[in-house]
C-alpha positions as CSV (number, residue, x, y, z in Angstrom):
1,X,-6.4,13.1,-11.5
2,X,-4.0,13.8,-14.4
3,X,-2.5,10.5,-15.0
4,X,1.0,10.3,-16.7
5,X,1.3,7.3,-19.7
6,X,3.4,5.0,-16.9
7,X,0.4,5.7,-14.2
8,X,-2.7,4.8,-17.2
9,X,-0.5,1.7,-18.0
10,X,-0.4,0.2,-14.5
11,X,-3.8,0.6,-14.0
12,X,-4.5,-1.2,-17.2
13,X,-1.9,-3.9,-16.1
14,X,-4.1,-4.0,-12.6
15,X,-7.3,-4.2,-14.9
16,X,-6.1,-7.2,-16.6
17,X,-5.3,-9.4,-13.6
18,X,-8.9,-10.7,-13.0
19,X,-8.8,-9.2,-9.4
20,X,-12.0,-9.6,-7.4
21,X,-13.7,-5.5,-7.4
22,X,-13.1,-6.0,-3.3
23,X,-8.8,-6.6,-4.0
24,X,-9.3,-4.2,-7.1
25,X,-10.8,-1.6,-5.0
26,X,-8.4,-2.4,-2.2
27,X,-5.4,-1.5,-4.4
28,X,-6.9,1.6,-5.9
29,X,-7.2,2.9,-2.3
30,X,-4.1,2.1,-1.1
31,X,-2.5,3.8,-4.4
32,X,-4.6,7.0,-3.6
33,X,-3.8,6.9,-0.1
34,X,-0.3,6.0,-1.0
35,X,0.4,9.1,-3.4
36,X,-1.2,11.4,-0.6
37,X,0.9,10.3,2.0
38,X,3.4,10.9,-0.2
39,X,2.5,14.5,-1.5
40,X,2.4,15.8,2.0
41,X,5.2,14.4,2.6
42,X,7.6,16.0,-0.4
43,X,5.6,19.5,0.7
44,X,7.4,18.5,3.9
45,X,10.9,18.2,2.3
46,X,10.9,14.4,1.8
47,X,11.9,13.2,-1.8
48,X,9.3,10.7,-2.1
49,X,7.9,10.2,-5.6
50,X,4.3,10.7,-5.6
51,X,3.8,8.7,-9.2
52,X,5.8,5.4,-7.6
53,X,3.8,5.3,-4.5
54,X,0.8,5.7,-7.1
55,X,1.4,3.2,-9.3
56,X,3.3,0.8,-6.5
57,X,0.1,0.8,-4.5
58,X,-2.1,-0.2,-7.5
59,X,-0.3,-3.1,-8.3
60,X,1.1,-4.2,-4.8
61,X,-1.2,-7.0,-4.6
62,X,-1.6,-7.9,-7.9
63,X,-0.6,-11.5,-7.5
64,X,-2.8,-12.0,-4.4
65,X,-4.7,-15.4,-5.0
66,X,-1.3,-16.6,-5.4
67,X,1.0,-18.1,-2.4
68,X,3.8,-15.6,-1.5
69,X,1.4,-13.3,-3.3
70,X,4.3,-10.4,-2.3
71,X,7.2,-12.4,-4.4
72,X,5.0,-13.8,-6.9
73,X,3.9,-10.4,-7.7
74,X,7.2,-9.1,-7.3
75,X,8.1,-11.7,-10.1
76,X,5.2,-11.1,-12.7
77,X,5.5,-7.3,-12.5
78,X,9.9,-7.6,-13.2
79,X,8.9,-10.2,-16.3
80,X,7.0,-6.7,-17.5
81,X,9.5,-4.0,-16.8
82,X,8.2,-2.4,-14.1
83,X,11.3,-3.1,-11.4
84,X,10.4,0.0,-9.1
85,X,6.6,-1.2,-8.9
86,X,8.2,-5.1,-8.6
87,X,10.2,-4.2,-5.5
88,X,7.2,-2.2,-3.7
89,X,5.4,-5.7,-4.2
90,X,8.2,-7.6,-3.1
91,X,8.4,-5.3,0.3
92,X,4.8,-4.7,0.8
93,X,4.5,-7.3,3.5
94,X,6.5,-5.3,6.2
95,X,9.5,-7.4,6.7
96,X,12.2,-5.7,5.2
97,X,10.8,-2.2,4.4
98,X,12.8,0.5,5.8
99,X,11.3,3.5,8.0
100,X,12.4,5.9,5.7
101,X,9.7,8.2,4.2
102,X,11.6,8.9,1.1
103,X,11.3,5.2,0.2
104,X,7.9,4.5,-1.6
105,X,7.6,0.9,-0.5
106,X,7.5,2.2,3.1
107,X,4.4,4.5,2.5
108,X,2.3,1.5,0.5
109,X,3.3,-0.5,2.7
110,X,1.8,1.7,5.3
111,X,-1.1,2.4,3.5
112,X,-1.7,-1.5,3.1
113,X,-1.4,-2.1,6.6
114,X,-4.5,1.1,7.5
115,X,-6.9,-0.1,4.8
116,X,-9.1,-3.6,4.3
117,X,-10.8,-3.8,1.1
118,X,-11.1,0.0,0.6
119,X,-11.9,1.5,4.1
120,X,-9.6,2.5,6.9
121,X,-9.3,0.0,9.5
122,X,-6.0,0.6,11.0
123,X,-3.4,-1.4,11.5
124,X,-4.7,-3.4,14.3
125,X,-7.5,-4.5,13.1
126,X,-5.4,-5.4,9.7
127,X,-2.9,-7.8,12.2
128,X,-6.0,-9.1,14.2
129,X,-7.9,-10.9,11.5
130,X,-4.2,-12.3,10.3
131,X,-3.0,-13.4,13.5
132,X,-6.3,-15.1,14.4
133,X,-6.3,-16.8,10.7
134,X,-2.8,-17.9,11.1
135,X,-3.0,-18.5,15.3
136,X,-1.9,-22.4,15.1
137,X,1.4,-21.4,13.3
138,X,3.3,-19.9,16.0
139,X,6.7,-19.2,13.9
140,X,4.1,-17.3,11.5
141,X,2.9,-15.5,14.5
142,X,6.1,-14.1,15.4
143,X,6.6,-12.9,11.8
144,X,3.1,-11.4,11.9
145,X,4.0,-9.5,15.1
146,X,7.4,-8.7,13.8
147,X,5.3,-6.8,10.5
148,X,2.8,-5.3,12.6
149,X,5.3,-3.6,14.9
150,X,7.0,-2.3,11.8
151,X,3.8,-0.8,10.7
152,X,3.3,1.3,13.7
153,X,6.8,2.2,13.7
154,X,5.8,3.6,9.6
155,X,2.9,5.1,11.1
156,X,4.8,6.6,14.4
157,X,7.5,8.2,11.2
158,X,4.7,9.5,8.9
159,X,2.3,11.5,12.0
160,X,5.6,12.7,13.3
161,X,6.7,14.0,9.8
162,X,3.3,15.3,9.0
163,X,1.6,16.2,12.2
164,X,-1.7,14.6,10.9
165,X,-2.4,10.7,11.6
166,X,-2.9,8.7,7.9
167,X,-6.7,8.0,9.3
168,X,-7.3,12.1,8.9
169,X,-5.4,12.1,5.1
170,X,-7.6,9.0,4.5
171,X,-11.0,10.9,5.1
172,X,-9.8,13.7,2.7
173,X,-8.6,11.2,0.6
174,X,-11.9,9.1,0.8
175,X,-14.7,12.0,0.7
176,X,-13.0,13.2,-2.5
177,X,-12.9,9.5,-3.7
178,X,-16.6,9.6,-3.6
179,X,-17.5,13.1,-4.7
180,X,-15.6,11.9,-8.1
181,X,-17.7,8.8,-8.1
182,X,-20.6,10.8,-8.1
183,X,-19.6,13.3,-11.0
C-alpha cells in the first residue's frame, strides 16, 4: 500500500501511543478493513473517502486504556490537528454514528464492531463478551444493546450496498494481510 504523508503520519502517531501489539494490531485491521469497505463502496457510487476510513481506523482506539477511551481519544487526536480522525474516535462506540455509508465513522465503526484483536468475530460475539463484562449495570446494558443493534443495522446498509457480507471482504482483506507479512 502506497501511503499518502497524512496516512504515514497517523500510523507514526498510533506507533507512539505505547499500544499493546494485540490493540495495535486491532487498529491496523480495522483500518484495513475500514478502507476496503470503503473502496467497494465508492466503486458502488458512495463518496466515502477511503484515506479517512484508513487513517480513522488506525487511531480510533488510540486512547483505549483510558476511561471514555472514545472521547478521550477524540480529545488527544483534536489537541494534534487531526479533527476528521478525532470525530471517527469520538463516534466509534456506535451511539450516535449515522447509517450512512458515505460517512467514514459509520464504516470503522462497523469494522470495530466485526473484528476482536485482529480476527473477524462478528458483531455478536463483539456485544457478548461486553454485555457479560458489564451484566450488573443494567442502564449500561441497554446502551450496549442500543450500540449493537446499530451495528447490525451498519452491517444490514453495507451487504445491501455491496452484495457481499464484510466477513467475505475481511478474508480478502486478511489473506492479503498475510501474504505481505510474508514478503
Amino acid at each position: 500500500m502506497n501511503m499518502t504523508e497524512h496516512e504515514s503520519f497517523c500510523l507514526a502517531v498510533l506507533e507512539r501511543a505505547g499500544l499493546q501489539k494485540r490493540k495495535t494490531d486491532h487498529s491496523l485491521a480495522v483500518a484495513l478493513l475500514s478502507a476496503e469497505l470503503a473502496r467497494r463502496l465508492r466503486a458502488k457510487g458512495y463518496r466515502t473517502d477511503v484515506s479517512l476510513c484508513y487513517t480513522g481506523g488506525l487511531l480510533h482506539d488510540i486512547r483505549r486504556y483510558e476511561r471514555r477511551h472514545s472521547r478521550a481519544g477524540a480529545k488527544y487526536l483534536r489537541a494534534l490537528g487531526l479533527h476528521a480522525e478525532a470525530r471517527i474516535c469520538w463516534l466509534h462506540d456506535g451511539e450516535d454514528v449515522s447509517l450512512d455509508l458515505n460517512d467514514p465513522a459509520a464504516i470503522v465503526c462497523l469494522a470495530d464492531k466485526l473484528l476482536s484483536g485482529d480476527e473477524f468475530v462478528g458483531i455478536a460475539a463483539r456485544y457478548a463478551y461486553t454485555a457479560k463484562k458489564y451484566s450488573h449495570d443494567p442502564a449500561l446494558l441497554r446502551t450496549i444493546a442500543r450500540r449493537r443493534l446499530n451495528a447490525y443495522a451498519l452491517q444490514s446498509c453495507v451487504e445491501n450496498a455491496l452484495g457481499v457480507s464484510p466477513e467475505e471482504i475481511w478474508r480478502e482483506v486478511d489473506t492479503a494481510r498475510k501474504l505481505s507479512y510474508n514478503n
